[in-house]
Kinemage of the C-alpha trace (Angstrom):
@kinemage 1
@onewidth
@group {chain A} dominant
@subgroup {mainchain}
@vectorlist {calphas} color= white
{ca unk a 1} P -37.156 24.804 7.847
{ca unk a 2} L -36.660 24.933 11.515
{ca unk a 3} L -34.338 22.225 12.529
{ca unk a 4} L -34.443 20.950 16.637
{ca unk a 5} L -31.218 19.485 16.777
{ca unk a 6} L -30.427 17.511 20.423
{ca unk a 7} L -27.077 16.451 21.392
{ca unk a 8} L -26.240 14.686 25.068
{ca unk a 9} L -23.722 17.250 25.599
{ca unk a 10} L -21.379 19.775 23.822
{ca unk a 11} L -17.978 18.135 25.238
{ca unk a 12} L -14.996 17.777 22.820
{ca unk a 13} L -15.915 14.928 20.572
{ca unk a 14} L -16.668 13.853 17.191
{ca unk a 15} L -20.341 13.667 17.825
{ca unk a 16} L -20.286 17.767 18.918
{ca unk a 17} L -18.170 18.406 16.341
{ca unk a 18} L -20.356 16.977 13.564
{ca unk a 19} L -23.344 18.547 15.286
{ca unk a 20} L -21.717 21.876 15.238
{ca unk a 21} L -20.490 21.447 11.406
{ca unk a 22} L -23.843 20.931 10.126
{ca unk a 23} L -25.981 23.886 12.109
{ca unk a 24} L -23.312 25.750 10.855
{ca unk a 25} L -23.939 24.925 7.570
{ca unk a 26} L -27.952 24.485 7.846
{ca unk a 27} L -27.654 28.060 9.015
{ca unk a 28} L -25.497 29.157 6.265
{ca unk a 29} L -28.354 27.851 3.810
{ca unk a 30} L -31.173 29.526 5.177
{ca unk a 31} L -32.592 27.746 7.711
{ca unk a 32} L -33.257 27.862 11.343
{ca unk a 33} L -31.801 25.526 13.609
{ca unk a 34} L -32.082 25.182 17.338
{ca unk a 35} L -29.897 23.433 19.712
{ca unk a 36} L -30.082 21.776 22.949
{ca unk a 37} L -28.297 19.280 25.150
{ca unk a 38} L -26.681 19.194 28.051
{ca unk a 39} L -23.319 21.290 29.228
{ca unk a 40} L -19.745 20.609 28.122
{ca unk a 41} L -16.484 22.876 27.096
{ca unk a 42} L -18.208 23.518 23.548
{ca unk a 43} L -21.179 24.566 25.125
{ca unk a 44} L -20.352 28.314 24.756
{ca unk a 45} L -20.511 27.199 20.903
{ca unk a 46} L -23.612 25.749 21.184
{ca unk a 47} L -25.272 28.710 22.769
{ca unk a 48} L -23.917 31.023 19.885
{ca unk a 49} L -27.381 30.521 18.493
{ca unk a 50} L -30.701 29.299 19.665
{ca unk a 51} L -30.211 27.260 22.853
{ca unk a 52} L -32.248 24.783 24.747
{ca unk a 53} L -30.635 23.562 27.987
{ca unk a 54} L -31.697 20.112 28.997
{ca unk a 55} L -29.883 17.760 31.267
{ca unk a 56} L -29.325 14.872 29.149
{ca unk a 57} L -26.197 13.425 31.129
{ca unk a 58} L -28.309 11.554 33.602
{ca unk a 59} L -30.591 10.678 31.446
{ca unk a 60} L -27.488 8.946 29.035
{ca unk a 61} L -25.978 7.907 31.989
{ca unk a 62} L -23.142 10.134 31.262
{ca unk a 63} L -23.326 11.565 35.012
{ca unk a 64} L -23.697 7.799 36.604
{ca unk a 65} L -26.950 6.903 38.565
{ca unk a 66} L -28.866 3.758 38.018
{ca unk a 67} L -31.963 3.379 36.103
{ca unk a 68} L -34.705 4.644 38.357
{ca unk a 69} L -32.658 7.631 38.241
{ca unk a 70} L -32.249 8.127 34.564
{ca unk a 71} L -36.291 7.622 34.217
{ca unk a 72} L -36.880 9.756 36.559
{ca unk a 73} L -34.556 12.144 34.293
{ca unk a 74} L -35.849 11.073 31.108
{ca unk a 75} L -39.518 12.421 32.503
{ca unk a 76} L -38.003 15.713 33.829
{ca unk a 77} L -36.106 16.602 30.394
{ca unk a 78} L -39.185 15.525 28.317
{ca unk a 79} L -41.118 17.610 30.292
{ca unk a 80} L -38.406 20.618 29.998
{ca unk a 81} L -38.341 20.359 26.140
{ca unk a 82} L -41.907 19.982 25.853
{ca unk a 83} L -42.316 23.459 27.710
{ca unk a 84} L -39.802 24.779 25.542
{ca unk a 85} L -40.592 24.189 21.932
{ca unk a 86} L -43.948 25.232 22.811
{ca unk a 87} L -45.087 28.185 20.276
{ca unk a 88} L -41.540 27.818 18.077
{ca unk a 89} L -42.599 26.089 15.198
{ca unk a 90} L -40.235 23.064 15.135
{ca unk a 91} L -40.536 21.134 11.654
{ca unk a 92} L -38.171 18.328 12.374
{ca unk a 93} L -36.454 16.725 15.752
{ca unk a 94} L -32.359 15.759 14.963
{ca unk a 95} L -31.824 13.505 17.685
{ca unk a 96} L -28.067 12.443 18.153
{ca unk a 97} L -28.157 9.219 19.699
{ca unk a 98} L -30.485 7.646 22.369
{ca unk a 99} L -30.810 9.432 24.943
{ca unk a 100} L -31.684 12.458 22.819
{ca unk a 101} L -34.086 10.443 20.826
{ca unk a 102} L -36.598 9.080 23.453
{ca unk a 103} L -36.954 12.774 25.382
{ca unk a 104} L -37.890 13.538 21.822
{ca unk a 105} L -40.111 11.089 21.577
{ca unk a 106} L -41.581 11.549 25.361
{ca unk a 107} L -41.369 15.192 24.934
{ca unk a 108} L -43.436 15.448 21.925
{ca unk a 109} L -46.185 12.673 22.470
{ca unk a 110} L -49.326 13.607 20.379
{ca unk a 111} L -47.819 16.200 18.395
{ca unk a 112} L -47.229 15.730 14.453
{ca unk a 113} L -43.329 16.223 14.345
{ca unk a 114} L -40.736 14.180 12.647
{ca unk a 115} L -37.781 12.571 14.692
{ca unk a 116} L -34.641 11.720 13.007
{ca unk a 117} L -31.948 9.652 15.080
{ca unk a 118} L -28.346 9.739 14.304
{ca unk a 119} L -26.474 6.521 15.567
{ca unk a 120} L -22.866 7.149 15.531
{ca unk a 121} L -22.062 4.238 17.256
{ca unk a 122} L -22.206 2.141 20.212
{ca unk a 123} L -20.632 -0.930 21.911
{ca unk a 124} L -21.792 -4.609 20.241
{ca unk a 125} L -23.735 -5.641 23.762
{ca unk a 126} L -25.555 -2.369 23.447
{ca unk a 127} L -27.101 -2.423 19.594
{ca unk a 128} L -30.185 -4.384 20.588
{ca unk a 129} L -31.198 -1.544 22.710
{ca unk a 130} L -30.265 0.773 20.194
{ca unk a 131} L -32.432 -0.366 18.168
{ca unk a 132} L -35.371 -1.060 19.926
{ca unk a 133} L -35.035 2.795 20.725
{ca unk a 134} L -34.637 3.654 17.330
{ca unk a 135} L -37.503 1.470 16.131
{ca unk a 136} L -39.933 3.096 19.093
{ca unk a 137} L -38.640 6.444 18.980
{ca unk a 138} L -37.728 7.723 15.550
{ca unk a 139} L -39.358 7.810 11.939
{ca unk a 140} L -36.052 7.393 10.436
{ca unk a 141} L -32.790 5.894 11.672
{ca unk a 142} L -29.636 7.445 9.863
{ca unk a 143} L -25.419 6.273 10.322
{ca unk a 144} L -22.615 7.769 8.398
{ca unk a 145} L -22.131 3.511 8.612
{ca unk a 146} L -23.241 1.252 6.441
{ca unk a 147} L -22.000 -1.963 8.447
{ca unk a 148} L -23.440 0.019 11.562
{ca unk a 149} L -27.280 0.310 10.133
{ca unk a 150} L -26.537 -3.744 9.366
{ca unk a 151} L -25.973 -4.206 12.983
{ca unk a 152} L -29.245 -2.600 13.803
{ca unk a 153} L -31.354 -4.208 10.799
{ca unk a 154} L -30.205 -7.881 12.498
{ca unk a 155} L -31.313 -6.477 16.062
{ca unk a 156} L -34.852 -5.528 14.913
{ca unk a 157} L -34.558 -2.279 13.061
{ca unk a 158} L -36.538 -2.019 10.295
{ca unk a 159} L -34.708 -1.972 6.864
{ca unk a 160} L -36.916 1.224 5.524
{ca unk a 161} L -36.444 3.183 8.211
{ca unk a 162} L -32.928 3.675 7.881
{ca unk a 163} L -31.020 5.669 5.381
{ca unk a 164} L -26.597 6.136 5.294
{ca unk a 165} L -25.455 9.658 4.735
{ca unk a 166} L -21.750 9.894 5.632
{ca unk a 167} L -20.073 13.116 7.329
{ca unk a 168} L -18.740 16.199 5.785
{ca unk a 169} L -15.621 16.876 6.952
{ca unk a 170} L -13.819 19.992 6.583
{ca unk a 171} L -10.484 20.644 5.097
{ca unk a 172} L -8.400 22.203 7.237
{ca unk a 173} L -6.618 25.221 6.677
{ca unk a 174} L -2.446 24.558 5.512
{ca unk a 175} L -0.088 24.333 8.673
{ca unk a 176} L 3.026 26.831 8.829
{ca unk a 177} L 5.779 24.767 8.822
{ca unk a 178} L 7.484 26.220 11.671
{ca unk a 179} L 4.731 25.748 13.830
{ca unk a 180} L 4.502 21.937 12.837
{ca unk a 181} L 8.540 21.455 13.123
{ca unk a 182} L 8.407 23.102 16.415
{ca unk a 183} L 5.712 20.856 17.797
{ca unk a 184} L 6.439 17.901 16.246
{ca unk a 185} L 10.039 18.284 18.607
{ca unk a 186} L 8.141 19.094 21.346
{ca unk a 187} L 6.264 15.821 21.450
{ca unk a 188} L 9.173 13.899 20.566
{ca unk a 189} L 10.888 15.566 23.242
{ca unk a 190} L 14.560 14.207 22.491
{ca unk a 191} L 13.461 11.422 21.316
{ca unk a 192} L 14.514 9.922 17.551
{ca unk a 193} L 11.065 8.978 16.944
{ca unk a 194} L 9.109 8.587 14.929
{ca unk a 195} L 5.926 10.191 15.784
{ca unk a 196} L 2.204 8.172 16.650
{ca unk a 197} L -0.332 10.490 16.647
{ca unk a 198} L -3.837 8.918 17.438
{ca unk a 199} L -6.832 11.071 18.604
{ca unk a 200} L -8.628 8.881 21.139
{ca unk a 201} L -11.169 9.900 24.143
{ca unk a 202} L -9.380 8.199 27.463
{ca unk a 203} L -12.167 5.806 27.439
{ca unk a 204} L -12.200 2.025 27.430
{ca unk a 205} L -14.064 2.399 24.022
{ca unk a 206} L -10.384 3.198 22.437
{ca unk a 207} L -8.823 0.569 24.017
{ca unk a 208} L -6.002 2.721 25.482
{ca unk a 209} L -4.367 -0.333 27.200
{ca unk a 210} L -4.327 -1.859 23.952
{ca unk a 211} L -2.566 0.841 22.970
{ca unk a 212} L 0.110 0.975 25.401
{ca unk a 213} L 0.285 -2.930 24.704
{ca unk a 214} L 1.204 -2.234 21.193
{ca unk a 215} L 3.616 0.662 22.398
{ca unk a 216} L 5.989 -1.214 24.878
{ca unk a 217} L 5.827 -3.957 21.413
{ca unk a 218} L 7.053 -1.414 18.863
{ca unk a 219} L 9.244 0.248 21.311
{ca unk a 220} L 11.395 -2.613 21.585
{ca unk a 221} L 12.550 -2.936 18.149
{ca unk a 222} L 12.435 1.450 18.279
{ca unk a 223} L 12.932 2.899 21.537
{ca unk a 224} L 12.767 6.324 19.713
{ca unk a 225} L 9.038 6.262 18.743
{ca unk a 226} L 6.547 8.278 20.639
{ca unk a 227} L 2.904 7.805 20.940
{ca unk a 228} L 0.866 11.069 21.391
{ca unk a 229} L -2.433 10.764 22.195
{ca unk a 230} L -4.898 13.591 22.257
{ca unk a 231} L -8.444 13.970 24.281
{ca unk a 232} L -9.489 13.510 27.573
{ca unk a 233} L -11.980 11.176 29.545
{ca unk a 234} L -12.739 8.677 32.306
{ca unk a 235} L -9.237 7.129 32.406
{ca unk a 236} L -7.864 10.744 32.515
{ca unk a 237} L -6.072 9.630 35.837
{ca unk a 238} L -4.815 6.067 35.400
{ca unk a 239} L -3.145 5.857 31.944
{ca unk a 240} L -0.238 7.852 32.703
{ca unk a 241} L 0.488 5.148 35.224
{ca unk a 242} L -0.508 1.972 32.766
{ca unk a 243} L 2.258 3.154 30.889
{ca unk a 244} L 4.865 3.481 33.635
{ca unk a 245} L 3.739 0.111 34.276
{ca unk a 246} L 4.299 -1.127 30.955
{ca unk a 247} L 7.555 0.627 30.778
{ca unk a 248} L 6.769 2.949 27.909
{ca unk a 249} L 6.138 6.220 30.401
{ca unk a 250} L 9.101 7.898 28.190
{ca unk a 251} L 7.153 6.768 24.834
{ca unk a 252} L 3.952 8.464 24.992
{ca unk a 253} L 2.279 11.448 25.930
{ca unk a 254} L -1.211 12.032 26.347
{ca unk a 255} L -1.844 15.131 25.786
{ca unk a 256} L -5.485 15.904 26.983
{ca unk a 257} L -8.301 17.861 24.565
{ca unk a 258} L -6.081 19.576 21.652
{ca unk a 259} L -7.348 22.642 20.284
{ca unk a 260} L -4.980 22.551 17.195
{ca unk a 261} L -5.802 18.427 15.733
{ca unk a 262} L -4.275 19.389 12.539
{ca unk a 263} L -1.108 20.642 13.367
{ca unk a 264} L -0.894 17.627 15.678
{ca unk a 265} L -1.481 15.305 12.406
{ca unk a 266} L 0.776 17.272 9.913
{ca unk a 267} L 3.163 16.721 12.795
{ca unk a 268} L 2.986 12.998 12.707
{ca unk a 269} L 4.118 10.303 10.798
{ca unk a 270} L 1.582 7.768 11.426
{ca unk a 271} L -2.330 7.521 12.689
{ca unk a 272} L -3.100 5.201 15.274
{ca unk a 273} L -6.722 4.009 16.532
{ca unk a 274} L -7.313 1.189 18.864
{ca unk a 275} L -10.841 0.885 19.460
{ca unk a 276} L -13.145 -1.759 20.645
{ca unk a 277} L -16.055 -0.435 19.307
{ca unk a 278} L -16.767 2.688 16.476
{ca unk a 279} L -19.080 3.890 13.662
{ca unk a 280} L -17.507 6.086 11.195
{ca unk a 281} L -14.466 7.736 13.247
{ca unk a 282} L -14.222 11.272 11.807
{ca unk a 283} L -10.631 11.280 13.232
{ca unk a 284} L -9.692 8.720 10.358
{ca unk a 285} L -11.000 11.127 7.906
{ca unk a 286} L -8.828 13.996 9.413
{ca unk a 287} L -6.158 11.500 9.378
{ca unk a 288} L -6.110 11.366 5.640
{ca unk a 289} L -6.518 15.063 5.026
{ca unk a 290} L -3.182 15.024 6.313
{ca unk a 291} L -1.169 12.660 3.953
{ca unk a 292} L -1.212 9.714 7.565
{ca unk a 293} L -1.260 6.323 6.902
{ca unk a 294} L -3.734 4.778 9.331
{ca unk a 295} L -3.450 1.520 11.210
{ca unk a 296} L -6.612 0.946 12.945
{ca unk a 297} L -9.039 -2.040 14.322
{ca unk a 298} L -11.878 -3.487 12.764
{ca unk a 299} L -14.647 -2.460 14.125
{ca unk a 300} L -17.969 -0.508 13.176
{ca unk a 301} L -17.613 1.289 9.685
{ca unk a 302} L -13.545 1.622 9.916
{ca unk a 303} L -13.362 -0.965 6.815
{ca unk a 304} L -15.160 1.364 4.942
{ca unk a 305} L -12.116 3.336 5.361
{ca unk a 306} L -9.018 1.648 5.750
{ca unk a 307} L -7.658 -1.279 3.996
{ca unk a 308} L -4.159 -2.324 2.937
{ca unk a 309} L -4.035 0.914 0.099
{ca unk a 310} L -3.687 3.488 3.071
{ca unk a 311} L -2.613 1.985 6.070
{ca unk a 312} L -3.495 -1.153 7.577
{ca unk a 313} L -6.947 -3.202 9.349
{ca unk a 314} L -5.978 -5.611 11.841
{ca unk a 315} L -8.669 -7.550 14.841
{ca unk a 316} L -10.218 -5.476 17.690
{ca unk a 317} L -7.856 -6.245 20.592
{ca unk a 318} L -4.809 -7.577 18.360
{ca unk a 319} L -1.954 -6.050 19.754
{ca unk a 320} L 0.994 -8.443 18.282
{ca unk a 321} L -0.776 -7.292 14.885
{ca unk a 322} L -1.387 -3.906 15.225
{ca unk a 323} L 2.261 -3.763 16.433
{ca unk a 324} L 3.958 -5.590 13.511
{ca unk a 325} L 1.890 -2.676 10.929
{ca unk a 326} L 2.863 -0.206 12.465
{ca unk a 327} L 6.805 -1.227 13.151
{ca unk a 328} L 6.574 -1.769 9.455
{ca unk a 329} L 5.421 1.112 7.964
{ca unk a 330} L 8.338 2.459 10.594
{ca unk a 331} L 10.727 0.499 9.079
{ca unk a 332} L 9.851 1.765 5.349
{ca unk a 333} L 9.904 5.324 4.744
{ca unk a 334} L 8.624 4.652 0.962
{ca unk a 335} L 6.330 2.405 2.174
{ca unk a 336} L 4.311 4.646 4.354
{ca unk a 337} L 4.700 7.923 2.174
{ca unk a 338} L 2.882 5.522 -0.612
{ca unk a 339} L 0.306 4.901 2.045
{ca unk a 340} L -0.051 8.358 2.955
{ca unk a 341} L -0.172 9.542 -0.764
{ca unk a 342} L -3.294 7.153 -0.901
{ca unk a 343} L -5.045 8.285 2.121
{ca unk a 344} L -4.635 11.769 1.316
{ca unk a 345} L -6.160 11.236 -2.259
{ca unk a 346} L -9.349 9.118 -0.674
{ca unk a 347} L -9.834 12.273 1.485
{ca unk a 348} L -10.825 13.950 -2.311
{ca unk a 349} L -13.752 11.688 -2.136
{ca unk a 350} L -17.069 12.998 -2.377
{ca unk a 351} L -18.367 11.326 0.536
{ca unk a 352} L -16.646 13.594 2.915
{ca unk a 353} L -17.024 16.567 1.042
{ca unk a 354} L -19.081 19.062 3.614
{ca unk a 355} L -21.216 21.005 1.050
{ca unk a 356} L -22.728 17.680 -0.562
{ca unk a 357} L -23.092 15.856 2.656
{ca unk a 358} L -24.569 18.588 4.368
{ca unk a 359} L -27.280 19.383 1.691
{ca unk a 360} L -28.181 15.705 1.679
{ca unk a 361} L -29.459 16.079 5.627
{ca unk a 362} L -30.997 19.222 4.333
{ca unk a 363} L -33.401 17.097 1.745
{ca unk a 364} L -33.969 14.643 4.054
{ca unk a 365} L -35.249 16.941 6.473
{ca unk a 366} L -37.418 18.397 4.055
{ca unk a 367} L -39.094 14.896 2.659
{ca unk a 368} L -39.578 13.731 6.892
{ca unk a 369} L -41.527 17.276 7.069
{ca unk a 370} L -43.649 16.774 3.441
{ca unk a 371} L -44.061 12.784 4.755
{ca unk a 372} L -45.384 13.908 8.016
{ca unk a 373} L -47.682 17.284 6.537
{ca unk a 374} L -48.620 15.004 3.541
């Protein structure tokens, strides 16, 4: 098969990073896949094999601009991708969220080609839309979520034209010791701690002042915890200084894009996520592969993996709540090494497991090309 797999961009995320994983993998297995999207740090990556560039930030509205502009985009790039996969013999279109999926669907108007669109998530006042585009734009609408494809179905989507296959991810290789010691009192920093690690874009998708809420409400009771917070975005600037404001500056660290997540998780004692809005948050799953307990928010797919058995679920936006779980898995040791015990065996589970998720896109692309030649 020859696999056209789009992506908005190739910044550090867990879209890119599931993206990557699975051309990897198609690739390993055989078949051809080609790339495109728009720039980012893990662009180089991107370009290791076939590469189509297309400017799909304005079009997502990733760059800003109103709507005439991202039309006016949305033309250009369907024009550019049109031009390109011209003469290569594209089976299938992977299109990895909207954006991605109507330039497929512009860009390929009267040809016979299969369009797949990944939804990994999106804020509540936003799934109508997705799923209009999803209904208009692709044959088949996929989620790593079940609850997520439910949010679609009640906007419009239709029921058998969606399908849940979850996301391999990898296990990493072990930690040295040393290394994980030496960073772990590098975060801390002189502080007792102990150590909140949550991997979270600055964005206000992971509720970051939420999470500086909950910070200044655990530090109270613990003045030696520490928060570290790993990735980069929009709020890049300001957070530093919502903490100082909230008095915690000397509890948490964000740390920017990290290179080395799990060192950073064997290093802590605890995962933390925040967000308003999410599908299936790979971060959760690396979060387990590390023996964390999570506490998280409800929202999108995370019930499908956290509940009271490794960690705890509290209400989007419930910072008393998420507070009192975490200050209590602080306060018991056994507690939250019983926790972790269970997360790390739920990270055995075959829905996670690369090899079997990966060859279950790999059929799928192949009945979408035998539906469409049939």
């Amino acid at each position: 098969m020859h696999i056209l797999m789009i992506c908005t961009n190739f910044r550090p995320g867990g879209i890119q990073r599931h993206v990557l994983d699975l051309t990897a993998d198609l690739r390993a297995r055989g078949h051809r896949v080609t790339l495109a999207g728009d720039t980012g740090d893990w662009e180089g990556k991107a370009r290791a094999g076939d590469f189509i560039p297309l400017a799909l930030n304005g079009v997502a509205g990733v760059a800003g601009g109103g709507p005439v502009g991202r039309v006016g985009g949305l033309a250009r790039q369907a024009m550019a991708l049109r031009k390109a996969i011209h003469g290569r013999g594209i089976d299938v279109i992977h299109a990895h969220e909207t954006a991605p999926a109507l330039v497929a669907r512009v860009g390929t108007l009267g040809a016979r080609l299969p369009i797949v669109m990944t939804y990994h998530g999106a804020a509540p006042a936003r799934e109508a839309s997705v799923a209009r585009i999803g209904r208009l734009c692709a044959d088949l609408v996929i989620s790593p979520s079940a609850t997520s494809l439910e949010a679609l179905i009640a906007k419009g989507l239709p029921r058998d034209r969606t399908q849940v296959i979850g996301l391999g991810v990898a296990t990493p290789a072990a930690a040295d010791a040393g290394e994980v010691a030496a960073l772990r009192a590098r975060l801390l920093d002189g502080k007792a701690g102990p150590l909140i690690v949550s991997l979270s874009r600055l964005s206000e998708q992971k509720g970051i002042d939420v999470m500086i809420d909950v910070t200044a409400r655990v530090a109270a009771d613990h003045p030696g915890v520490v928060v570290a917070v790993a990735g980069g975005g929009p709020l890049s600037d300001v957070v530093a200084g919502w903490a100082r404001d909230a008095g915690v500056a000397g509890n948490m660290r964000f740390l920017g894009p990290v290179s080395t997540v799990p060192l950073h998780l064997r290093a802590a004692d605890v995962f933390l996520l925040t967000s308003r809005w999410e599908n299936l948050p790979i971060s959760i799953v690396e979060a387990f592969r590390a023996g964390l307990p999570v506490v998280a928010t409800d929202c999108g797919g995370v019930k499908e993996l956290v509940d009271n058995a490794v960690g705890a679920l509290l209400p989007v936006g419930d910072a008393k709540g998420i507070a009192a779980a975490v200050a209590g898995l602080i306060a018991d040791p056994v507690l939250r090494a019983a926790k972790g015990a269970a997360a790390l065996a739920r990270s055995a589970e075959g829905r996670f497991d690369p090899a079997a998720v990966h060859a279950r896109f790999a059929e799928m692309y192949q009945d979408m090309i035998a539906r469409h030649r049939g």
